[in-house]
N, C-alpha and C positions, 0 to 999 in steps of 0.2 A: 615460488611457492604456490602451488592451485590448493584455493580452496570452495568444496562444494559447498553452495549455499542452498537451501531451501526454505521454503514462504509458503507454507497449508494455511489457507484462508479458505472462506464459508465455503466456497463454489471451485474454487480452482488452487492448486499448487502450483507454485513456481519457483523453478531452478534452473542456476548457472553453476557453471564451472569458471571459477574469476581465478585468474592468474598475475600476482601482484596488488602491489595500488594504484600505480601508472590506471586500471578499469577502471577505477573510482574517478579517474581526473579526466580520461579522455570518455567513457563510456565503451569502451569497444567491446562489449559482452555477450557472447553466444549464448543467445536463453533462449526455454522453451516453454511452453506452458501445455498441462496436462490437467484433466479429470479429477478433483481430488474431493473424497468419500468419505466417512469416517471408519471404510470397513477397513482403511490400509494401503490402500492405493499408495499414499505417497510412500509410507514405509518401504514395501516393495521396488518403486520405482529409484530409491536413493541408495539402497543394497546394492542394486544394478549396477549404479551409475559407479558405484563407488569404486566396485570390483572394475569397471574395466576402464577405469582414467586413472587409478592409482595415487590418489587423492592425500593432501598432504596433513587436510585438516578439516572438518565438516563443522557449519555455522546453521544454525533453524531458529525458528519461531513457528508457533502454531498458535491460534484462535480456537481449534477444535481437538477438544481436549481427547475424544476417544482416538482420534488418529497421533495426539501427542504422544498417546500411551503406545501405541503402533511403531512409531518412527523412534522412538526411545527402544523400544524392544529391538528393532530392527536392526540398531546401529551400537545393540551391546556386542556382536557379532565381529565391530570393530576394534576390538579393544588395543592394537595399536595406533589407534590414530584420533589423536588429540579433539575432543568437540566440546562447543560453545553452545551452549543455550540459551536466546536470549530471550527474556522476560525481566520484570520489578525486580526478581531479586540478582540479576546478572545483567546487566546493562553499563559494562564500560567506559569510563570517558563522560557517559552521560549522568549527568546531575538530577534528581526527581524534586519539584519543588509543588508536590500535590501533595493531599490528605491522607489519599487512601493508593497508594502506589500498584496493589494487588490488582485492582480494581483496570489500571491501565491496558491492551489489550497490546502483547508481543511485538504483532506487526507495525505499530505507532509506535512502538521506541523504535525499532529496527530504522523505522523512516528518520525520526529526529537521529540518532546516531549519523547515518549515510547525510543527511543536511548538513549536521555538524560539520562533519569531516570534508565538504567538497564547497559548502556553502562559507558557513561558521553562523553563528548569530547574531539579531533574530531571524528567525525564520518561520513563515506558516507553510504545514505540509498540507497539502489537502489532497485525498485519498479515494478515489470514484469506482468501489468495488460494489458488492452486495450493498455495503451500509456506506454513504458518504462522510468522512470523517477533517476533521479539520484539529490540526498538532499544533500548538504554540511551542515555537523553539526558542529562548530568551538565554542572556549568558549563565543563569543561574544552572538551565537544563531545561527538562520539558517541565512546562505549565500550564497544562491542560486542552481543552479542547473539545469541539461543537461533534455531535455525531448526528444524523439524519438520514432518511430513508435516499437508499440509490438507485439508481433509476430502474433496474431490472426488480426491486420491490414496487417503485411504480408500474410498471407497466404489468407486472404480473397482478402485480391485486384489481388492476382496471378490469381485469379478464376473468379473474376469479370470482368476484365479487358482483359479475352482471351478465344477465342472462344473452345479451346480443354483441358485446365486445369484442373481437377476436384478440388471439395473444400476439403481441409485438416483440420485435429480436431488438432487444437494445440497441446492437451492431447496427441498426437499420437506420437510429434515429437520427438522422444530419438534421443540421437546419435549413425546413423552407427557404425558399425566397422570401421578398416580403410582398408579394403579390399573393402568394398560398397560404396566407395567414388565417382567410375564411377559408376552412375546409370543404372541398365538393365532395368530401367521401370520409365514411366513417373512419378509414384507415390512416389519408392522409388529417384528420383533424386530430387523430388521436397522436399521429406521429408529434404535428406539432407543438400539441397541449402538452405532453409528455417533455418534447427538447426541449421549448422556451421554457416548459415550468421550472426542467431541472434546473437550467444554465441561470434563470431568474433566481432561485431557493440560490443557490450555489454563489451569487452575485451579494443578494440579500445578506447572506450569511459572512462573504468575507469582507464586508464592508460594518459587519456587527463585530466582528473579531480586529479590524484594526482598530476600528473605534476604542475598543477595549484595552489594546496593547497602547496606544497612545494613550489613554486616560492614566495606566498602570506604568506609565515613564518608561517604555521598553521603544528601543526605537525603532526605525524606516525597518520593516522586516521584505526579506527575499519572498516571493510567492513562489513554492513550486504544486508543479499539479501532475499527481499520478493515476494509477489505476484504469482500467478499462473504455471507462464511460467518459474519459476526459476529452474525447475528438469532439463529442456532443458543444462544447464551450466554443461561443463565438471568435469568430474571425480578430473582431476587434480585442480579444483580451489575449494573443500574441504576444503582442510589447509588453505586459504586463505580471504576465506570468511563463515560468519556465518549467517546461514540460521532461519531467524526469521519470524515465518510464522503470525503470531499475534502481530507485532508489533504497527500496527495500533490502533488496539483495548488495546493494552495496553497499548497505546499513548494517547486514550480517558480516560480511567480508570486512568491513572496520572494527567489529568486535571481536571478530576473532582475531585479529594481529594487535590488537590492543587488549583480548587478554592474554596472549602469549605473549608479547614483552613484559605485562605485569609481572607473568609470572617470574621472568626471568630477574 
């Protein structure tokens, strides 16, 4: 069974075409990542794909709501072929044990789902896009979770915000040596005030979140770490965290075979 998945988040869409669950276990997922706008972009780009893979069953989430209305318009056009939307009120398998569920943003359930299913619980998702986000995944379902700024809001507000800054490509920002930690150049000190600060914030933050799940009797949770910005994270937190670049889209792909057997 292939089904297409798509991911519209702030800055970029991403889609695979996942064939089975066997993807979800091994990862062997042809994806690609594209431009996405709120004028439709992804809309367009998923009609495309759809017509010419022949698609058994289309899964999405979206954060941006003017291109939700896009990709929804877009893919009335299919009307044989089964689709799942995921968000608070369509979420699968997954348990909501927050306040205000509405409030939760698509592509964080999509993550907790695919953890579920490949992990189980607990789990912390932690998500290095536009905004860096942090998922509690606990046997109940998702329970909440830390959001903060991601590094391509760092480094662009450093630029925006000062008259002699230049702007930095996220993609750029490895980490120093630790000989280049004093900066001889505006560039390289910005690089590294920018990497260590993120991977420090990032450090800070999930050591505030276990803290919390262990206070909250939830136990030893899996770490995984997605989204773009995650190569930025030290050498040393390898062993410790597991680097799930497609968890999202597999997150979708388990929703939609888990709401087609409901239905069944």
């Amino acid at each position: 069974m292939k089904i297409f998945c798509v991911d519209v988040g702030n800055t970029h869409a991403h889609y695979a075409l996942m064939e089975n669950r066997r993807a979800l276990v091994c990862g062997a997922i042809e994806t690609h990542t594209i431009s996405s706008a709120a004028d439709g972009v992804p809309a367009i780009l998923a009609s495309e794909k759809i017509r010419e893979n022949a698609v058994d069953g289309i899964a999405f989430c979206s954060v941006v709501p003017r291109a939700t209305e896009r990709l929804l318009a877009a893919l009335k056009n299919c009307t044989d072929i089964p689709v799942c939307r995921v968000y608070h009120e369509n979420c699968p398998g997954l348990g909501i044990n927050y306040p205000t569920p509405s409030e939760i943003g698509p592509d964080r359930l999509a993550n907790c789902i695919g953890a579920q299913a490949r992990f189980g619980a607990p789990a912390v998702i932690i998500d290095m896009g536009t905004a860096a986000t942090f998922d509690v995944l606990s046997e109940k379902g998702y329970e909440g979770g830390i959001i903060a700024p991601g590094i391509g809001v760092m480094t662009r507000y450093l630029h925006e915000q000062t008259a002699l800054l230049p702007e930095l490509d996220p993609q750029d920002l490895l980490l120093a040596e630790d000989n280049d930690a004093i900066g001889k150049s505006t560039l390289r000190a910005m690089r590294f005030g920018c990497a260590v600060g993120f991977s420090g914030m990032i450090g800070a933050l999930l050591e505030t979140v276990l803290a919390e799940m262990k206070k909250n009797g939830i136990g030893e949770p899996c770490i995984l770490a997605t989204g773009g910005c995650a190569g930025i994270l030290p050498r040393a937190w390898k062993s410790k965290i597991r680097w799930t670049p497609f968890i999202t889209l597999q997150g979708l792909e388990e929703a939609f075979i888990r709401s087609t057997h409901h239905a069944e």
